[in-house]
VOPAGU-2260 file (C-alpha; in pm, 1 decimal, decimal comma):
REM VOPAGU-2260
SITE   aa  ch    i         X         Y         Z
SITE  UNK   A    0     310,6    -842,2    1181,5
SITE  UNK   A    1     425,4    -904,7     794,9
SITE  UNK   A    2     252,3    -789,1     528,0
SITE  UNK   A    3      19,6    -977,8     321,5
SITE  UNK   A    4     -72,2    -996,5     -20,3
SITE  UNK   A    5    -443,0   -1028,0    -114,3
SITE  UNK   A    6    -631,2   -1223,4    -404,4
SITE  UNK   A    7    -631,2    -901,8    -574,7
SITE  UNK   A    8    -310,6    -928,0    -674,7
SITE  UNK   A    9    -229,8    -916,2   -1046,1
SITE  UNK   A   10     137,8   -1068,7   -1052,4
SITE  UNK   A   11     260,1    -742,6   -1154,2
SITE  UNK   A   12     566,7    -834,5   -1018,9
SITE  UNK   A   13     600,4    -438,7    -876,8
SITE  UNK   A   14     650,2    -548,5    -489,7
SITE  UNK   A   15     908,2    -803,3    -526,8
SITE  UNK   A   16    1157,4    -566,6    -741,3
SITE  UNK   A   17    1142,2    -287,5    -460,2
SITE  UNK   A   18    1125,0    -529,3    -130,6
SITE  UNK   A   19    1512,0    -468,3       7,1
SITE  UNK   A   20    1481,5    -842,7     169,8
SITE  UNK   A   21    1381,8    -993,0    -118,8
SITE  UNK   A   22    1091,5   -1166,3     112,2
SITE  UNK   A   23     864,6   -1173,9    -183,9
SITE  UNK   A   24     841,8   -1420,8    -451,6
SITE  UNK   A   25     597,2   -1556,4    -713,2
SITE  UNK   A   26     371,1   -1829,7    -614,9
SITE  UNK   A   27      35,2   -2014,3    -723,4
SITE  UNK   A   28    -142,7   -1744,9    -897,7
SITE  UNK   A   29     -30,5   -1427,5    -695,6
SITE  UNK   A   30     286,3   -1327,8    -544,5
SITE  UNK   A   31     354,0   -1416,5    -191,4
SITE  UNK   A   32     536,6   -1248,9     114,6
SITE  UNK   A   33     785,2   -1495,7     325,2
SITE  UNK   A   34     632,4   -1383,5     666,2
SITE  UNK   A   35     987,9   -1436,2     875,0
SITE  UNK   A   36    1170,9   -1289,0     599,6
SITE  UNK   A   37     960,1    -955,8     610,4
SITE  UNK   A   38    1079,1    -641,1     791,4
SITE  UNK   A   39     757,4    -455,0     789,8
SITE  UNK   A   40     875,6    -164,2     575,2
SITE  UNK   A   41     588,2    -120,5     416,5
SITE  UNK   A   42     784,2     -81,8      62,3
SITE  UNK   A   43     561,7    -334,4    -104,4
SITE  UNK   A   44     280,6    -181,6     -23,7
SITE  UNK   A   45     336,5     179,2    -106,3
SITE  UNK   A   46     418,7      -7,5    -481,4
SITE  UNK   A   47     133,6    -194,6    -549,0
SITE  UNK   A   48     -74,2     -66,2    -803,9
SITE  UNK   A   49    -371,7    -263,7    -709,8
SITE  UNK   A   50    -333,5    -208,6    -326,0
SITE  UNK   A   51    -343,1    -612,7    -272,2
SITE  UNK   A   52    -104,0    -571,2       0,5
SITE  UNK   A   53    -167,2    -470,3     340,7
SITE  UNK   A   54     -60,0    -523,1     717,0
């Protein structure tokens, strides 16, 4: 299952520079995670400052 990114997010921006896939990008209001792209690392998550992502 790929991680998700919550409403909490704050577009930091932190998750997408350390994601090795690059399966994150910027969208409406809050960074998103391309769900087939996603290896389930768990990179993104260890990152986030606001803990907005999560499995």
């Amino acid at each position: 299952m790929a991680y998700v990114i919550s409403d909490s997010c704050v577009s930091c921006g932190a998750c997408a520079g350390e994601c090795p896939v690059g399966a994150i990008s910027e969208g409406d209001g809050k960074y998103q995670i391309d769900a087939d792209a996603c290896v389930d690392c768990g990179t993104c998550a260890e990152t986030c400052p606001t803990g907005a992502i999560s499995q």
